[in-house]
C-alpha positions in Angstrom: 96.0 77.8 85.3 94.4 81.2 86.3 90.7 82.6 85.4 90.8 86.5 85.0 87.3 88.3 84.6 88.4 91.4 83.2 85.9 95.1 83.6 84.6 97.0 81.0 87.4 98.0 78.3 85.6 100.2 76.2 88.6 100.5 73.8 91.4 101.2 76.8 93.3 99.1 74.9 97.0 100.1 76.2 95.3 99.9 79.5 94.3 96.1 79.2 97.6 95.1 78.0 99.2 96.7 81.3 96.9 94.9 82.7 97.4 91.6 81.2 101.3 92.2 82.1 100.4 93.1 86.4 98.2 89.7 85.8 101.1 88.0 84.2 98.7 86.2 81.3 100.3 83.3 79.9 97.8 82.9 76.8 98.9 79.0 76.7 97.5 78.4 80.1 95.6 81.2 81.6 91.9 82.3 80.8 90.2 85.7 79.9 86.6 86.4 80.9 85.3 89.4 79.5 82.0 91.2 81.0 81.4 92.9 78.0 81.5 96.6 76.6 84.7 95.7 75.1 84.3 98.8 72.9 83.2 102.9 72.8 84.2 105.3 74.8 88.2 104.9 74.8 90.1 105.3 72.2 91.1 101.9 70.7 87.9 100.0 69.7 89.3 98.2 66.7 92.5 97.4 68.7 90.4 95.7 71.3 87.8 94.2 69.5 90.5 92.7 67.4 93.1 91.3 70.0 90.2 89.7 72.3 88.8 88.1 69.3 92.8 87.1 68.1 92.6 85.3 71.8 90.6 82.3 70.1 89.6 79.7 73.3 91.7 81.6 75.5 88.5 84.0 76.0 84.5 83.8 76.9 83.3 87.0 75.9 79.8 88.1 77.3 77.8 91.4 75.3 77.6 94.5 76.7 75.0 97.5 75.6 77.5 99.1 74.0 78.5 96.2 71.9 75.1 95.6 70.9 74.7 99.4 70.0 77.9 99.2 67.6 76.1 95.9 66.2 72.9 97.9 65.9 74.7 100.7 64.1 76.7 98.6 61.6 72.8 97.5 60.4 71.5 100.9 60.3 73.4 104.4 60.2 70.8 106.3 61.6 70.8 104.4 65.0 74.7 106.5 65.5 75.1 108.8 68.5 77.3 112.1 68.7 79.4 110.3 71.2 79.8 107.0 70.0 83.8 106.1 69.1 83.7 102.8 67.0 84.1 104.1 63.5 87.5 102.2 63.7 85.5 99.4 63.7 82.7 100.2 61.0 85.4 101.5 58.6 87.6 98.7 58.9 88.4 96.3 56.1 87.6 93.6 58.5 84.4 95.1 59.7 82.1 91.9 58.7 84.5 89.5 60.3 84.6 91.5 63.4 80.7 91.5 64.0 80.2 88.6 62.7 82.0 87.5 65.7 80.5 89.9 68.2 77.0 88.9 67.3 78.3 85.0 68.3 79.4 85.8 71.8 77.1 85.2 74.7 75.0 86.7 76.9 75.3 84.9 80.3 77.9 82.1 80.8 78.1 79.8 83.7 80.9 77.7 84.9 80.0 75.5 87.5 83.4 74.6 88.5 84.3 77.9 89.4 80.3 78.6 91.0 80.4 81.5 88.6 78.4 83.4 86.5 79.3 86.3 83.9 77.1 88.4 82.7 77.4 92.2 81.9 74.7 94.1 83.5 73.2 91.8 86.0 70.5 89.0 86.3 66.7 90.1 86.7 66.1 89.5 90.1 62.8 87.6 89.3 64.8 85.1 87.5 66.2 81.9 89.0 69.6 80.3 87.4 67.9 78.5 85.5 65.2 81.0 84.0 68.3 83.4 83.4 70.2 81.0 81.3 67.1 80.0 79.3 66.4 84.0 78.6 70.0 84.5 78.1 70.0 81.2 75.2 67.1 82.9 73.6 68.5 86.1 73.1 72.2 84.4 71.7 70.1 82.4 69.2 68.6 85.3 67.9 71.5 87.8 68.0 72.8 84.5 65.7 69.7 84.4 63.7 69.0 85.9 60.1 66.5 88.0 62.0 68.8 89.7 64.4 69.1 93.0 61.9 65.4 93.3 62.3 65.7 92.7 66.2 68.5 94.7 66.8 67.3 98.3 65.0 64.4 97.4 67.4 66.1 97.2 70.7 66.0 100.9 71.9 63.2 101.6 74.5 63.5 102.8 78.3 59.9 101.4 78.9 59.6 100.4 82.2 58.7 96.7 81.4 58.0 94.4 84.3 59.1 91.0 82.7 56.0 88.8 82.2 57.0 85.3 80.0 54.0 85.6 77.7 55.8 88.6 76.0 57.0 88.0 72.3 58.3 89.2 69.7 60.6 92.5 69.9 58.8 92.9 73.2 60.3 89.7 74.8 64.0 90.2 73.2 64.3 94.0 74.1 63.2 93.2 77.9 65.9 90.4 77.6 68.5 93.1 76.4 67.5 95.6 78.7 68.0 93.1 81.8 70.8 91.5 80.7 72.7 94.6 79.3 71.3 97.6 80.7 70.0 97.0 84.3 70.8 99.1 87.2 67.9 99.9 89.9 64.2 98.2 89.6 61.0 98.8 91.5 59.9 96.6 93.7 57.2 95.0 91.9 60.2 94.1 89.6 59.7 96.8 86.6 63.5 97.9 85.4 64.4 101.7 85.8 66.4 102.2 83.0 67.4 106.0 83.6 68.9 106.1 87.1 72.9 105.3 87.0 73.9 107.1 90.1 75.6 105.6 93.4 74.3 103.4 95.8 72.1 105.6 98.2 71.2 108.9 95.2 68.1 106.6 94.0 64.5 107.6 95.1 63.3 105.6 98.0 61.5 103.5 95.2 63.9 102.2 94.1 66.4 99.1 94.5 69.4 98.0 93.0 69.1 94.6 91.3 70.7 93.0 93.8 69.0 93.7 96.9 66.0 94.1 95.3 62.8 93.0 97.9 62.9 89.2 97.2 65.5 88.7 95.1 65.6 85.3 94.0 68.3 84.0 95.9 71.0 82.2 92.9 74.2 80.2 94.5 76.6 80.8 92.5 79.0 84.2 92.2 77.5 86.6 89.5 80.5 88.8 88.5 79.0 92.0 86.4 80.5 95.2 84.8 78.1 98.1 83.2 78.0 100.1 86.5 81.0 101.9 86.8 79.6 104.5 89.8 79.5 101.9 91.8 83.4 101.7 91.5 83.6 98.1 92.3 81.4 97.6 95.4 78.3 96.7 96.3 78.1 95.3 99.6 76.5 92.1 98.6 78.2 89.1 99.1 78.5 86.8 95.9 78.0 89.9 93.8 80.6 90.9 92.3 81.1 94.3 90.3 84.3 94.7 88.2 83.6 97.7 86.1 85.8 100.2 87.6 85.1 103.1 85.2 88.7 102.8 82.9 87.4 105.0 80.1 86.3 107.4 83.0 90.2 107.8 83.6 89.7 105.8 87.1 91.0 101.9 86.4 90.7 98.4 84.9 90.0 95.7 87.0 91.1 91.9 86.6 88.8 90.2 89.2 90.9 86.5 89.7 88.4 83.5 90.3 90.0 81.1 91.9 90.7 83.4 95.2 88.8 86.4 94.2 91.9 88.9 94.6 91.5 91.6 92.3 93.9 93.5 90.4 94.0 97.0 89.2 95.4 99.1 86.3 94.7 103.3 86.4 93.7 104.9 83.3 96.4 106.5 81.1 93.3 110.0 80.7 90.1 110.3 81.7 88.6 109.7 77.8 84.8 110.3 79.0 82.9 112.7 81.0 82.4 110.7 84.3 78.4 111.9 84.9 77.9 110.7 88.5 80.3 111.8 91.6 80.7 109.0 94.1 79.5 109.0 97.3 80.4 107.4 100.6 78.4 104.9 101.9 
């Protein structure tokens, strides 16, 4: 028995299931960890959402910004962008079934017999293991709540919150989805950037990436992320590991396996999105 974590789809779906043949997934044995933004940007949102979901136990799916946004948007209209490619999904007959099931996915999950964590963006870097999973709870028993329609057409906001845990209220939850989903670079005093997506080294001098933030609190096991595709798989930290290799960008899908950490690689059939940030050597 294998353990995949699988990069950013965003709704390559021909390009997962070449994947899923280079892996060689047996579904009766093997295991699928998804790092979230299953869907936007490529062309087969519906496809994906509904194969991943068809995968039953076979999966752990953690939610991505994007996923959240398409959430957001089957509440509310209005909260639609020009460039957003999910109307598969929202006009499907199966639309309430599908997030339905989106909306009971998690945010973080930890396996300790594999020293791994998943999670799509990153975890704060003022958070221990055990403050992150607590965060990460709160936020799934919300996005499973009867309030989470209120929540979610509340989430948008690039303020640049430094995480304090008297917050409540919309306050508290968007700072949890911003961390968990959208996190990139931070100050040092720990206040998230949330406009910055370039490369390692095109930041200002202030500041960091999340993971080698100024005192970073150390956590043991790996944390495997997606979200940053610039990056293109690196970051030159050990036990951080990035796996969203910018499919939808028309570079590749990445299949990161856990048990020896050898990763495996599928290119993109197009380029489906405008790739915004050229990489840079380090």
């Amino acid at each position: 028995m294998s353990t995949y974590a699988i990069g950013d789809v965003q709704g390559c779906c021909e390009e997962l299931q070449l994947l899923l043949k280079l892996i060689e997934f047996d579904c009766k044995k093997d295991r699928l960890w998804f790092v979230g933004d299953l869907i936007n940007r490529g062309p087969n949102s519906l496809q994906v959402l509904r194969f991943i979901r068809s995968l039953g136990d076979q999966q752990i799916t953690v939610l991505g910004n994007h996923d959240l946004h398409c959430m957001a948007v089957a509440i509310d209209s209005s909260k639609g962008r020009p460039h957003d490619h999910f109307s598969d999904i929202l006009k499907a007959p199966d639309k309430i079934e599908l997030i339905d099931w989106l909306r009971n996915q998690k945010i973080l999950h930890y396996d300790k017999s594999l020293n791994a964590v998943l999670v799509h963006a990153g975890i704060y870097p003022k958070w221990d293991l055990e403050e992150a999973i607590q965060c990460a709870r709160e936020l799934e028993a919300m996005l499973q709540s009867n309030q989470y329609a209120i929540e979610l057409k509340n989430m948008y906001g690039d303020q640049s919150e430094q995480w304090n845990p008297a917050l409540t209220g919309i306050a508290r939850y968007r700072f949890f989805i911003n961390a968990f989903t959208r996190m990139r670079y931070c100050y040092a005093d720990g206040r998230l950037n949330l406009t910055e997506k370039g490369v390692l080294g095109s930041q200002s001098n202030d500041l960091y990436p999340w993971f080698s933030m100024p005192n970073r609190i150390p956590i043991q096991p790996r944390i495997i992320f997606g979200h940053w595709a610039s990056l293109n798989g690196q970051t030159y930290t050990p036990n951080i590991e990035a796996i969203d290799t910018g499919c939808s960008w028309g570079h590749t899908l990445t299949a990161l396996r856990l048990e020896d950490n050898k990763r495996f690689a599928v290119p993109a059939k197009q380029r489906y999105s405008y790739f915004p940030h050229k990489h840079k050597k380090r």
